[in-house]
Phi, psi and omega in degrees: 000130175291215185301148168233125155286076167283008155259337139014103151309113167231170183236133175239128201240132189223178184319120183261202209292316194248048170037033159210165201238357193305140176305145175220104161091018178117330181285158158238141187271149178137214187236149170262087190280327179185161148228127217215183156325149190280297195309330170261002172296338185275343183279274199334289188318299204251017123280296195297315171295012215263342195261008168246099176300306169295336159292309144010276203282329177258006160306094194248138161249150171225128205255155194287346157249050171070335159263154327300159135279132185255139168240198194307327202267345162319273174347286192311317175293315168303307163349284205295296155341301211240171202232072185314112161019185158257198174311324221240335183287160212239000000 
């Protein structure tokens, strides 16, 4: 992973109905929960999320112009790097 924009407005994406985020036609198929900052989509996914595991797990952020997905074990490297807002921070 290069240089990261942790202000980057991406959108986090969870499990849909028929399990899957995989990409299709350029798309990610699943639910669209927000689109907010990359530091705080990695704080939900690995806190606010963390006592729902399959919400968890099936957690993809996606930057706004759409490819890559970052998934969980990424989020924990970015997570782990960077030196995020507090609880409180906006």
């Amino acid at each position: 992973m290069g240089s990261i924009d942790y202000d980057e407005l991406v959108e986090l994406w969870t499990l849909g109905e028929h399990g899957d985020l995989a990409p299709r036609d350029g798309k990610v198929s699943g639910v669209r929960v927000a689109t907010l900052p990359l530091w705080k989509a990695v704080r939900i996914v690995l806190t606010d999320w963390e006592p729902d595991s399959v919400r968890q797990k099936t957690a993809q952020i996606v930057p706004k112009g759409g490819m890559p997905l970052l998934e969980l074990e990424e989020i924990r490297q970015i997570f782990e790097r960077a030196d995020f807002p507090g609880p409180d921070g906006q």
